[in-house]
N, CA, C and O atoms as CSV, one atom per row, in Angstrom:
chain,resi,resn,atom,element,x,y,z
A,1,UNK,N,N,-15.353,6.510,6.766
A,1,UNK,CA,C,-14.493,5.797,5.842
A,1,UNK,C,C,-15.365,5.236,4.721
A,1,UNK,O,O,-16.387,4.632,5.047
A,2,UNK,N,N,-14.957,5.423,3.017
A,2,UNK,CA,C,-15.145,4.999,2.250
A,2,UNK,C,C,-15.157,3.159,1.911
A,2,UNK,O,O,-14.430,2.334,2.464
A,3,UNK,N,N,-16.062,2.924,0.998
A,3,UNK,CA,C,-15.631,1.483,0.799
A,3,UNK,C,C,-13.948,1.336,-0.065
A,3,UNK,O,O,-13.215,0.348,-0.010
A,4,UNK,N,N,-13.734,2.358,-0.659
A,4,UNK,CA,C,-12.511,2.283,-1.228
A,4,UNK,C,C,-11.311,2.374,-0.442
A,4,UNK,O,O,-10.243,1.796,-0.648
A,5,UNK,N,N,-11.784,3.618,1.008
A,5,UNK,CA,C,-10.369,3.586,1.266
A,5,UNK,C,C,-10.783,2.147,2.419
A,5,UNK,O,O,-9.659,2.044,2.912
A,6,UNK,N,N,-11.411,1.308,2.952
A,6,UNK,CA,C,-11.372,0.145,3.223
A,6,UNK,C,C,-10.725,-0.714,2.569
A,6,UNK,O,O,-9.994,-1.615,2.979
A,7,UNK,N,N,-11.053,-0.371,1.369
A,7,UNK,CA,C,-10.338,-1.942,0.470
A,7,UNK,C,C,-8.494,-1.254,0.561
A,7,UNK,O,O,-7.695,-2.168,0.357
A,8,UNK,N,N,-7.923,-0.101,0.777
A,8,UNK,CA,C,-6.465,0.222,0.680
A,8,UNK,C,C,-6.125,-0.383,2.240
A,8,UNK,O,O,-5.161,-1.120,2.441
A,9,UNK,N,N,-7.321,0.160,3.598
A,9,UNK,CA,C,-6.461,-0.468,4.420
A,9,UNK,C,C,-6.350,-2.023,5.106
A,9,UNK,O,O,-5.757,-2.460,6.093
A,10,UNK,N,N,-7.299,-2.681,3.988
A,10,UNK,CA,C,-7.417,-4.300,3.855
A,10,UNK,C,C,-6.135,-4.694,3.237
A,10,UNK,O,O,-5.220,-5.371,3.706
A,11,UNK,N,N,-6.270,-4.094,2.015
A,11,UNK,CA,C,-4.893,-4.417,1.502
A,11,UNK,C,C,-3.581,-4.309,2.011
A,11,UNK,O,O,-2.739,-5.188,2.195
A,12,UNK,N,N,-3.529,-2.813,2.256
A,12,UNK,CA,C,-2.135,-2.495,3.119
A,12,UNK,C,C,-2.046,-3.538,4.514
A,12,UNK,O,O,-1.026,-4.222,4.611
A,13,UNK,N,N,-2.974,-3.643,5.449
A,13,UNK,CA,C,-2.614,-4.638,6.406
A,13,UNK,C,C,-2.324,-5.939,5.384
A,13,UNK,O,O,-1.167,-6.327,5.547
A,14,UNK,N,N,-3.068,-6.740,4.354
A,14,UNK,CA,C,-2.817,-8.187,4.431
A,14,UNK,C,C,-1.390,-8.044,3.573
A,14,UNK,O,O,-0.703,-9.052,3.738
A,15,UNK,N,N,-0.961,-7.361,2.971
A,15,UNK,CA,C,0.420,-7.240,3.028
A,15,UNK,C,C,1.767,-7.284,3.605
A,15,UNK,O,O,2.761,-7.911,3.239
A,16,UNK,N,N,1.511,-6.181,4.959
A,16,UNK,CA,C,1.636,-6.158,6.246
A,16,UNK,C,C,1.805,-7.069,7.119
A,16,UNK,O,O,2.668,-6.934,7.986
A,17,UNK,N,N,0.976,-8.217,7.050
A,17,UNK,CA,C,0.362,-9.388,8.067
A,17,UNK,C,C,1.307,-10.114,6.907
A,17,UNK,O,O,1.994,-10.943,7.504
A,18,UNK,N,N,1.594,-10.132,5.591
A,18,UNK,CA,C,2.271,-11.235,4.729
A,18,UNK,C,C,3.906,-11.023,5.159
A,18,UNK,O,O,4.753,-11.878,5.416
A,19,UNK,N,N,3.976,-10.009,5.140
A,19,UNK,CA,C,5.740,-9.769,5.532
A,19,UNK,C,C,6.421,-9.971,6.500
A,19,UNK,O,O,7.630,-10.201,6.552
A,20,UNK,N,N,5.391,-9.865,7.616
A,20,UNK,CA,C,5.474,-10.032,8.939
A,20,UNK,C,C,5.521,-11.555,9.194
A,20,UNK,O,O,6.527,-12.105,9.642
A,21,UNK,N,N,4.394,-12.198,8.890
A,21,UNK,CA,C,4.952,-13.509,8.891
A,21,UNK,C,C,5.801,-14.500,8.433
A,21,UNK,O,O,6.085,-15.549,9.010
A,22,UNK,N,N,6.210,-14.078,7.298
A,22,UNK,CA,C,7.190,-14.572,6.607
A,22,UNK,C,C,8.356,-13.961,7.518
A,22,UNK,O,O,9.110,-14.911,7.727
A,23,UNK,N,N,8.632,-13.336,7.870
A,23,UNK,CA,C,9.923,-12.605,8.576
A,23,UNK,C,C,9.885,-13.457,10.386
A,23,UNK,O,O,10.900,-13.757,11.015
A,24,UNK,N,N,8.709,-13.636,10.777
A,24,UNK,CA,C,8.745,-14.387,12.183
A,24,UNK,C,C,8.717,-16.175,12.085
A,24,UNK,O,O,8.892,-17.038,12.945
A,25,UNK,N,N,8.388,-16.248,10.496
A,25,UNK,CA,C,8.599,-17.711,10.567
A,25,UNK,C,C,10.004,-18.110,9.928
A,25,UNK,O,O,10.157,-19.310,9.697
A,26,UNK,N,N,10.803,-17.445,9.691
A,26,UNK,CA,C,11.688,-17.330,9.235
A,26,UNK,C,C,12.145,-17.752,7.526
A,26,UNK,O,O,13.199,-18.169,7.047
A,27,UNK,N,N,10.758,-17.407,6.900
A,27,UNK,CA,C,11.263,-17.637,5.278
A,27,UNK,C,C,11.813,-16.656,4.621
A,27,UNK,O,O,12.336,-16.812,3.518
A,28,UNK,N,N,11.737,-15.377,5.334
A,28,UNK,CA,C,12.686,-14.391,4.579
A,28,UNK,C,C,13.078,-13.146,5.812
A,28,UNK,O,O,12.479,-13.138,6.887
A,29,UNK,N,N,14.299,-11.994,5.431
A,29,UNK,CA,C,14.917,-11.904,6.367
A,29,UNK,C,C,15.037,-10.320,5.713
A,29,UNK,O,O,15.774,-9.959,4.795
A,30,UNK,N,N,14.043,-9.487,6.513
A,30,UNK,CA,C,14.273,-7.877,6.001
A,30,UNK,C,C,14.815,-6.969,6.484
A,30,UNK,O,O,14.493,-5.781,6.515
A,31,UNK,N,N,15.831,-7.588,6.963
A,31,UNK,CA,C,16.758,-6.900,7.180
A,31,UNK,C,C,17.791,-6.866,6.311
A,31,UNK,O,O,18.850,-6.238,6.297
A,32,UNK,N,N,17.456,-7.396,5.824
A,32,UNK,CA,C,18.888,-7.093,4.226
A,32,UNK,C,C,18.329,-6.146,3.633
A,32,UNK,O,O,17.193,-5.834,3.989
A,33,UNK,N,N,18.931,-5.487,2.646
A,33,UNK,CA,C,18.052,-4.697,1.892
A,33,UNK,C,C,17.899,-5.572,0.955
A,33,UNK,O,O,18.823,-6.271,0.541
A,34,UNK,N,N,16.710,-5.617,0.529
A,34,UNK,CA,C,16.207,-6.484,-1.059
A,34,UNK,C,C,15.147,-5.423,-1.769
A,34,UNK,O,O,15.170,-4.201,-1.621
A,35,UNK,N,N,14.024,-6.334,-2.737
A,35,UNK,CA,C,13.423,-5.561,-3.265
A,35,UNK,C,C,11.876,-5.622,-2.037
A,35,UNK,O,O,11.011,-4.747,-1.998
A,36,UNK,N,N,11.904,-6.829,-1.197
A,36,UNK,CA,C,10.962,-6.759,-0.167
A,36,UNK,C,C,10.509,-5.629,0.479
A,36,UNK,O,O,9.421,-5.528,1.046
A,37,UNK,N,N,11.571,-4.571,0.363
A,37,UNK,CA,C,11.965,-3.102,1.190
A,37,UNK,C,C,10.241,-2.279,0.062
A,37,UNK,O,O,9.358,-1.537,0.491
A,38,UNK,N,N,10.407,-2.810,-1.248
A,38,UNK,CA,C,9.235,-1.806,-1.748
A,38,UNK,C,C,7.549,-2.596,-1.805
A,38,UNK,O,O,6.416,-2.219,-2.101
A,39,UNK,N,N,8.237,-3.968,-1.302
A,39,UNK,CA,C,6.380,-4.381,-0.940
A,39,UNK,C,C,5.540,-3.682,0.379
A,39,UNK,O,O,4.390,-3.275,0.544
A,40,UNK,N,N,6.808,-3.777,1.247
A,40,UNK,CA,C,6.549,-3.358,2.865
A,40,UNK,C,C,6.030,-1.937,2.572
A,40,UNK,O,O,4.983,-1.578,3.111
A,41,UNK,N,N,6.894,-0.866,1.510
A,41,UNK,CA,C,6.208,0.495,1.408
A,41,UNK,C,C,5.224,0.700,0.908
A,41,UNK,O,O,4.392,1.533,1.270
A,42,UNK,N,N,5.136,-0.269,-0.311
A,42,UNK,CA,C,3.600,0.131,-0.975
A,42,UNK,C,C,2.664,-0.392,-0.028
A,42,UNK,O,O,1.652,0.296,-0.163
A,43,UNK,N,N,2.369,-1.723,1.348
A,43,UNK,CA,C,1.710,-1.779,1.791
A,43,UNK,C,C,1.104,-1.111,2.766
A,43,UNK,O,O,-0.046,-1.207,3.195
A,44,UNK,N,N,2.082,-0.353,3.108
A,44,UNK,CA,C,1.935,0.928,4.342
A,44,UNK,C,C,1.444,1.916,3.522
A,44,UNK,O,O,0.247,2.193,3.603
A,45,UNK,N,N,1.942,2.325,2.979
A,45,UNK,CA,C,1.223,3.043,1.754
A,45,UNK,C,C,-0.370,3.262,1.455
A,45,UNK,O,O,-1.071,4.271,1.377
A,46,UNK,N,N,-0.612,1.932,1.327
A,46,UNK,CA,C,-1.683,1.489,1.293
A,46,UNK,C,C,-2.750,1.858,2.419
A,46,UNK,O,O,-3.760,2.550,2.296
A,47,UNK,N,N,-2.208,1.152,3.655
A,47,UNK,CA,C,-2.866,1.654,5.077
A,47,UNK,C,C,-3.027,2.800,4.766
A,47,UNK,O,O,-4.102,3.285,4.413
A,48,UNK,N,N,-2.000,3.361,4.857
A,48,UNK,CA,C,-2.239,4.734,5.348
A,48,UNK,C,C,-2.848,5.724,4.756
A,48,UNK,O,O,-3.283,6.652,5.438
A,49,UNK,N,N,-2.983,5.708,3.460
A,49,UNK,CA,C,-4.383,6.239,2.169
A,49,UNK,C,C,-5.317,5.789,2.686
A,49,UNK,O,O,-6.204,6.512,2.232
A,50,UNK,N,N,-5.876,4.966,3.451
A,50,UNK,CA,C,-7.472,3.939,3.718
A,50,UNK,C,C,-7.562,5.252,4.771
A,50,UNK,O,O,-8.699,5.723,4.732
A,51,UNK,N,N,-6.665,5.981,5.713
A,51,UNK,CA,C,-7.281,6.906,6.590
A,51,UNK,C,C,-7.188,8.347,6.381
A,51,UNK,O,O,-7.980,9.266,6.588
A,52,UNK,N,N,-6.037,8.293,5.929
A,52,UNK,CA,C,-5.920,9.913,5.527
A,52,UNK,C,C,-6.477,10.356,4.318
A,52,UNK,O,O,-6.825,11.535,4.244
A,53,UNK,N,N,-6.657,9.399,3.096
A,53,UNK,CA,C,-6.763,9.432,1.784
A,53,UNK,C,C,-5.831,10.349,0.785
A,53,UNK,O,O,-6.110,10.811,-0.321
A,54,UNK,N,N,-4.683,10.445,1.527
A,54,UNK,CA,C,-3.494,10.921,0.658
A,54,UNK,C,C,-3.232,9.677,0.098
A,54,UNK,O,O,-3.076,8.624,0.716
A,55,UNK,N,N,-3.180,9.908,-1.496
A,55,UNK,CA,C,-2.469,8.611,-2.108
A,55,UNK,C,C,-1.261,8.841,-2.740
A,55,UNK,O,O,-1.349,9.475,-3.791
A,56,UNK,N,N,-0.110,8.486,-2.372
A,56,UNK,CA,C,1.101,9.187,-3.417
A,56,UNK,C,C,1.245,8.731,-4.839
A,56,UNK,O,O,1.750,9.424,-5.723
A,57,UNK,N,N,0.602,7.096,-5.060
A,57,UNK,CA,C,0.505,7.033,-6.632
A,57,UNK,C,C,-0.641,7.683,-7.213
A,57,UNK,O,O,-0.447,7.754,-8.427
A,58,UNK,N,N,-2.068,8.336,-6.800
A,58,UNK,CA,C,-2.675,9.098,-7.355
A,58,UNK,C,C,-1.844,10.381,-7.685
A,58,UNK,O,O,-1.532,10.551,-8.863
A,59,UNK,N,N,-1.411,11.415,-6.631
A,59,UNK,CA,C,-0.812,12.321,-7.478
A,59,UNK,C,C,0.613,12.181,-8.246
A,59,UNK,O,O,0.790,12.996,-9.151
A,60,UNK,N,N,1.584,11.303,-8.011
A,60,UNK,CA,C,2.295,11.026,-9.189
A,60,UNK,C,C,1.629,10.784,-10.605
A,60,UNK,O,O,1.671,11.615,-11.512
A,61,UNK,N,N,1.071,9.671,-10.683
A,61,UNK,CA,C,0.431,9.682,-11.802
A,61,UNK,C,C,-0.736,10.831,-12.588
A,61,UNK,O,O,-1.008,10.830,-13.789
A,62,UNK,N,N,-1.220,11.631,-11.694
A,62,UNK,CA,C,-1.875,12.643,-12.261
A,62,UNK,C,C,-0.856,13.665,-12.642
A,62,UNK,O,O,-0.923,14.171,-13.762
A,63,UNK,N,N,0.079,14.011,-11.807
A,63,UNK,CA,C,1.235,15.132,-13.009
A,63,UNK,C,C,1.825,14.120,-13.876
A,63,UNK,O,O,2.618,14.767,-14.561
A,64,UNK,N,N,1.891,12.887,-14.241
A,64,UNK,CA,C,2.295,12.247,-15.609
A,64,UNK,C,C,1.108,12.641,-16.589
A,64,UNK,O,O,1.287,12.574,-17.805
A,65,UNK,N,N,-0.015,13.023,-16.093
A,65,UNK,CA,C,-1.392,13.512,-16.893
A,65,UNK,C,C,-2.566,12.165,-16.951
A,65,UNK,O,O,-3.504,12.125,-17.747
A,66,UNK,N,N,-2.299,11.248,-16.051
A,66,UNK,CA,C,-3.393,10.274,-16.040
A,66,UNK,C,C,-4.606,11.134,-15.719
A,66,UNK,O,O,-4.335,12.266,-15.318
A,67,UNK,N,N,-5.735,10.853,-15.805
A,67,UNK,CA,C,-7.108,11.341,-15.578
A,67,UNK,C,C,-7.392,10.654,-14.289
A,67,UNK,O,O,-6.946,9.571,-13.911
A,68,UNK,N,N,-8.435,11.684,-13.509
A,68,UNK,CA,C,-9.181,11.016,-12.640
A,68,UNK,C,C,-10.179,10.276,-12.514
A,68,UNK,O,O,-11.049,10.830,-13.186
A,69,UNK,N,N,-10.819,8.882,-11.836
A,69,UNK,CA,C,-12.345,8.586,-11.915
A,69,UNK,C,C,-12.777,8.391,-11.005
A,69,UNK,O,O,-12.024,8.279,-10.038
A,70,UNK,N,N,-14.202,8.248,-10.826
A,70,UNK,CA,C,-14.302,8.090,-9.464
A,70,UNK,C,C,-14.961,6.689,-8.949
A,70,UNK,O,O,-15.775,6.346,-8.091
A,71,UNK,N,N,-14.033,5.978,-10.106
A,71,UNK,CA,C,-14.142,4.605,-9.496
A,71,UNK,C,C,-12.936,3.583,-9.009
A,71,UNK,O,O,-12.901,2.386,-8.725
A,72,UNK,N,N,-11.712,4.935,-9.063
A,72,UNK,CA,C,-10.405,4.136,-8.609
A,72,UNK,C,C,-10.160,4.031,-7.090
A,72,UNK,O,O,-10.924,4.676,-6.372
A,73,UNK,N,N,-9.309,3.387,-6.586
A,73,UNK,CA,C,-9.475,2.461,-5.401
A,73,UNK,C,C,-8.351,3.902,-4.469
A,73,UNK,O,O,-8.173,3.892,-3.251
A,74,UNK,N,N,-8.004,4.537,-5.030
A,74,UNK,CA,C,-7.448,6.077,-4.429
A,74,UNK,C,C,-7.969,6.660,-4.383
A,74,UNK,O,O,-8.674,6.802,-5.382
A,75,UNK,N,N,-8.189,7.589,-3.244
A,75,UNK,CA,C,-9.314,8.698,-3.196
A,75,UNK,C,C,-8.161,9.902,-3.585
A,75,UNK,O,O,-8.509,11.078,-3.691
């Protein structure tokens, strides 16, 4: 594992660990649908690029024609 994809599955968990607690302490409730529904994905998201290093906003944004570097936090 990269230091980059570390920092996606740091991120994706403390995201993860943020939703989760907020949902067991009861300040918010995701089971409704809200917009909470797209923090929870981008944070899994996140995880889950730190191991596989599929990133789905790297290749979206590369067929919009963004460039690659090899100092972005997506492998």
């Amino acid at each position: 594992m990269t230091v980059n994809n570390g920092v996606n599955v740091v991120a994706g968990l403390m995201i993860i660990i943020g939703l989760t607690g907020a949902q067991l302490t009861g300040e918010m409730d995701i089971t409704h649908v809200s917009w909470l529904w797209l923090v929870a994905f981008v944070g899994i998201n996140l995880f889950q690029s730190g191991f596989t290093g599929i990133c789905t906003a790297k290749k979206v944004l590369a067929k919009l024609g963004l460039k690659d570097s090899n100092g972005s936090c997506c492998q």
